[in-house]
C-alpha positions as CSV (number, residue, x, y, z in Angstrom):
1,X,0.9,29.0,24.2
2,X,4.6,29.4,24.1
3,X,5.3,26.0,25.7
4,X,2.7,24.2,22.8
5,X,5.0,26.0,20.5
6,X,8.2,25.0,22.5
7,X,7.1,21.6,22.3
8,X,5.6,21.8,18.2
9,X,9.8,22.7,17.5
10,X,11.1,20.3,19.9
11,X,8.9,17.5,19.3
12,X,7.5,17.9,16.0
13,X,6.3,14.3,15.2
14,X,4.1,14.3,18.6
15,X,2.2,17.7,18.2
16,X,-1.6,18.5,17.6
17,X,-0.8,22.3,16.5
18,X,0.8,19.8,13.2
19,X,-2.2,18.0,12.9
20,X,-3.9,18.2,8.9
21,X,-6.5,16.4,7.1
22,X,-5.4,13.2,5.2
23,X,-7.6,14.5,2.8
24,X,-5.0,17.4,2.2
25,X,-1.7,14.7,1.8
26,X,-4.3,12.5,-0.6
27,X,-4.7,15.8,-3.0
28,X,-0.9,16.2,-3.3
29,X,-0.5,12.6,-5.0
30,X,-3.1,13.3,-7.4
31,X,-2.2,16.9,-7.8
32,X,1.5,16.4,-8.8
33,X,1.1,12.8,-10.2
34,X,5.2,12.0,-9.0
35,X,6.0,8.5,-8.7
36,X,7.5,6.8,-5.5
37,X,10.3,4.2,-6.2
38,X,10.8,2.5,-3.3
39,X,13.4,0.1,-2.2
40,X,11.8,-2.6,0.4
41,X,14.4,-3.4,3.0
42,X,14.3,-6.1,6.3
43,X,17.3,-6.7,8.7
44,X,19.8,-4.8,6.8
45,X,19.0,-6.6,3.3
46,X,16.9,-5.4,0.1
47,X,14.2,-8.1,-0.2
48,X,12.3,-5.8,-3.0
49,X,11.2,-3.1,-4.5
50,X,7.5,-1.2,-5.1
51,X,6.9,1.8,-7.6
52,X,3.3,3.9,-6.8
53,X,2.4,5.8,-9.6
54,X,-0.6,8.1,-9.2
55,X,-2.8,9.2,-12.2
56,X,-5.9,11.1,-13.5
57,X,-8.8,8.3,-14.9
58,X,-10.3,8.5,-18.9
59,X,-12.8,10.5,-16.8
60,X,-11.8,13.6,-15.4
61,X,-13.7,12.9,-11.9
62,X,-11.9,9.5,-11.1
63,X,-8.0,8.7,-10.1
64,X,-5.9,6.1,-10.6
65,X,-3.4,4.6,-8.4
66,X,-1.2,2.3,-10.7
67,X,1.4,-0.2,-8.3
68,X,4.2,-2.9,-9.1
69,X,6.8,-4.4,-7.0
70,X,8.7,-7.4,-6.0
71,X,9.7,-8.9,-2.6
72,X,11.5,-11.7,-1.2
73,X,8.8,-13.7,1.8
74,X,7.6,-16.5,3.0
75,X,4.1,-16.7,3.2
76,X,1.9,-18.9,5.9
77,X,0.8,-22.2,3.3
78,X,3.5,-21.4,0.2
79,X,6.6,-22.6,0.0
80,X,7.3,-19.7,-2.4
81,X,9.7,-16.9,-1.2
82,X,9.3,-14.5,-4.5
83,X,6.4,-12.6,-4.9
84,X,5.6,-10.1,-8.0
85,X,2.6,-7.6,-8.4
86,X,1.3,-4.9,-10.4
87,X,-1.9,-3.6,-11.1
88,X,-4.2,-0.3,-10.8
89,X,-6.5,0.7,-7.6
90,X,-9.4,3.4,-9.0
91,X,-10.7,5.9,-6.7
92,X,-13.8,8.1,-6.7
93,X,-13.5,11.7,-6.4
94,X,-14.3,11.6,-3.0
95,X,-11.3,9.4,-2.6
96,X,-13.7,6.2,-2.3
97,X,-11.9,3.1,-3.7
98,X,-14.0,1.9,-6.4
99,X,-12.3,-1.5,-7.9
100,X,-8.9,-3.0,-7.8
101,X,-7.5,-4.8,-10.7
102,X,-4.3,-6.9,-9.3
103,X,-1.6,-9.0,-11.2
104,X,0.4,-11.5,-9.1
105,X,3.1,-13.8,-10.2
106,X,3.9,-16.5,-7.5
107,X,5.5,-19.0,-9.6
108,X,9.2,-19.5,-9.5
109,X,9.3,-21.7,-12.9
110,X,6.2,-21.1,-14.5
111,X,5.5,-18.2,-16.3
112,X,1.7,-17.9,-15.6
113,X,0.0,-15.5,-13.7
114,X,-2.9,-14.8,-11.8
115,X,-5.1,-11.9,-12.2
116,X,-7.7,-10.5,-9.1
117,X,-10.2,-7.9,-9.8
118,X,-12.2,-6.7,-7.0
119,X,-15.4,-4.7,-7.7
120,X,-16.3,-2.9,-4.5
121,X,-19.2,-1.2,-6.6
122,X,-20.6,-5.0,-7.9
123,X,-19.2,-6.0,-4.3
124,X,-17.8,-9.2,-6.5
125,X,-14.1,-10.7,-6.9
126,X,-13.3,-12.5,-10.2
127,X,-9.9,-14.5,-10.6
128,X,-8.1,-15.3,-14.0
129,X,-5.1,-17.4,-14.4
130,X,-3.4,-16.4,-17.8
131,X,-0.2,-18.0,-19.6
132,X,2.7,-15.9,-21.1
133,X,0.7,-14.9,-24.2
134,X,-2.3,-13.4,-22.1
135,X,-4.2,-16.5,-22.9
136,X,-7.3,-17.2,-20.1
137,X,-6.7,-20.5,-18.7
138,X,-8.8,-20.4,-15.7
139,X,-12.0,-17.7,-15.1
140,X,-14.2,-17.7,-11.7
141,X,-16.5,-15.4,-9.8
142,X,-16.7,-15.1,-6.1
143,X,-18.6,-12.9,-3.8
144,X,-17.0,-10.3,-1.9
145,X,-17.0,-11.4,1.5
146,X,-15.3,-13.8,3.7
147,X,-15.7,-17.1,1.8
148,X,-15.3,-16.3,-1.4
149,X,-12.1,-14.5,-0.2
150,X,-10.5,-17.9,1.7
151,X,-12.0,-19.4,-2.1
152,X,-9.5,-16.4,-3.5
153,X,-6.9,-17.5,-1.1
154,X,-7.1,-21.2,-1.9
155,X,-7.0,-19.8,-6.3
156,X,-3.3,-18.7,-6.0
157,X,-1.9,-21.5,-3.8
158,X,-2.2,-20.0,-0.1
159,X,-3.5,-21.2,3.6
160,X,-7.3,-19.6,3.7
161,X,-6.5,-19.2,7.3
162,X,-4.1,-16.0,6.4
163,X,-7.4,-14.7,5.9
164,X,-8.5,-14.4,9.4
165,X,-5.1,-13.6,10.2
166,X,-5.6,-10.2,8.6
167,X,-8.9,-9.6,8.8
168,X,-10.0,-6.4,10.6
169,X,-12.1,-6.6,13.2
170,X,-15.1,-4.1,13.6
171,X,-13.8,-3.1,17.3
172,X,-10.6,-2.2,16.1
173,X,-10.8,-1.2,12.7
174,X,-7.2,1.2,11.7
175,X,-7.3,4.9,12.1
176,X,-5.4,6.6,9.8
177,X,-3.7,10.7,10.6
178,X,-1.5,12.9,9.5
179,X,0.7,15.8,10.4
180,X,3.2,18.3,9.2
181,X,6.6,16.9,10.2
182,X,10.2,16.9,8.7
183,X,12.9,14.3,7.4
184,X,16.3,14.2,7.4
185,X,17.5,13.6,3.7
186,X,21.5,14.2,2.5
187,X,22.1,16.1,6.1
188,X,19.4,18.5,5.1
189,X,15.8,18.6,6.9
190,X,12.9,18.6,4.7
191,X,9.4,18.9,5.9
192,X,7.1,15.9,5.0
193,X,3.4,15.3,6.1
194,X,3.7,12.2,8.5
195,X,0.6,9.3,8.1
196,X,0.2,6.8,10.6
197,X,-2.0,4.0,10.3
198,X,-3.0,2.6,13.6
199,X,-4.9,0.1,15.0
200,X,-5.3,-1.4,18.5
201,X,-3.3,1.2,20.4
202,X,-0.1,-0.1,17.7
203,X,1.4,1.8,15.0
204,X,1.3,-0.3,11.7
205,X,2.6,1.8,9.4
206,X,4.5,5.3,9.4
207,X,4.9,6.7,6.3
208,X,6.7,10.2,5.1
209,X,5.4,12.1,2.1
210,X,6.9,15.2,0.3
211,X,5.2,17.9,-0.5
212,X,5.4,16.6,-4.2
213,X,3.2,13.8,-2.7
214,X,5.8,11.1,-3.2
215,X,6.7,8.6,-0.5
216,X,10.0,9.0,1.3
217,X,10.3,6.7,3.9
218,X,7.7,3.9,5.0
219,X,8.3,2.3,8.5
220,X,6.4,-1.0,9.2
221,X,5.3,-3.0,12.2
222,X,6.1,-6.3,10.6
223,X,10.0,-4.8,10.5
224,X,10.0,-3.8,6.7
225,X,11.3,-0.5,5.5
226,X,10.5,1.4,2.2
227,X,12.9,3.9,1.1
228,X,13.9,5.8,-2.5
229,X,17.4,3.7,-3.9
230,X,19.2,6.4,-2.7
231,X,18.5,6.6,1.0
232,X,19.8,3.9,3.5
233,X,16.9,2.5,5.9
């Protein structure tokens, strides 16, 4: 016992007696409702920034999860490099993710914008391209499920084949923990609850939440790195 808690001091980010439910990190966001500003960096340059911003529904047994951001990138099949979102991802109380209503702006020139709803509940995907008044240009349906999201794919301008760069595979599908660990922030240590998301034996994301439920540092494989405007990377 004293050399488990010996090693739960020493090594805090590698110890089971830290081990919580996500469940427990989830009810923090929704219980505080404190937004995370976040400041996307990538070898040593800010390329971005994303703002999560979680709320209660109009009914009392849903939450929302409203998200915008920018980010400089090159995508497989655009020759864009600026990429702008917002939208609203609506969750069940059980934490099931209900629909997603996303805004993207890919355009450097133009001012239109396309608009992605996803309907896990209908299991459908409509896509809307709008002008700068809000006006509907361009309506379509698709079914949720791999062709009519390479049909999505092909809608805003990108290669269909980043779909089955991404796509999940049912062997390896990513397990998500967390555990109590600690940050430091202004040379002072503040405990966190640390979430991994892993897949494959490789880490894809680490992320450190406050006990406010607000991001405060988000590590990714890919080599991006999400911190508040006032912390370096």
């Amino acid at each position: 016992m004293i050399g488990l808690l010996v090693r739960s001091e020493v090594w805090p980010d590698h110890s089971s007696l830290r081990i919580v439910p996500t469940e427990k990190v989830e009810k923090l966001m929704w219980f505080h409702h404190e937004p995370s500003d976040l400041v996307i960096w990538n070898e040593g340059q800010r390329v971005g920034h994303m703002r999560l911003h979680p709320k209660p529904g109009e009914r009392d047994d849903l939450r929302l999860l409203e998200f915008s951001g920018n980010i400089r990138i090159r995508l497989p099949g655009s020759a864009r490099d600026r990429i702008s979102w917002d939208g609203v991802a609506t969750f069940e109380p059980d934490m099931t993710l209900k629909s997603v209503l996303l805004g993207l702006g890919l355009r450097e020139v133009s001012t239109d914008r396309e608009e992605i709803f996803f309907s896990l509940v209908e299991k459908k995907v409509s896509i809307r391209l709008l002008d700068v008044s809000g006006r509907d240009l361009n309506h379509a349906e698709y079914t949720l499920d791999e062709a009519g999201l390479k049909k999505i794919l092909a809608e805003v301008d990108l290669d269909p084949a980043v779909y089955d760069t991404f796509r999940p595979r049912a062997s390896a599908l990513p397990r998500i923990t967390a555990q109590e660990s600690s940050l430091m922030i202004h040379h002072e240590r503040t405990k966190t609850f640390l979430v991994e998301i892993r897949q494959g034996g490789q880490t894809l994301v680490e992320a450190h939440v406050s006990e406010l439920g607000q991001l405060l540092r988000v590590k990714t494989l890919i080599g991006y790195t999400l911190v508040p405007d006032d912390l370096m990377p």
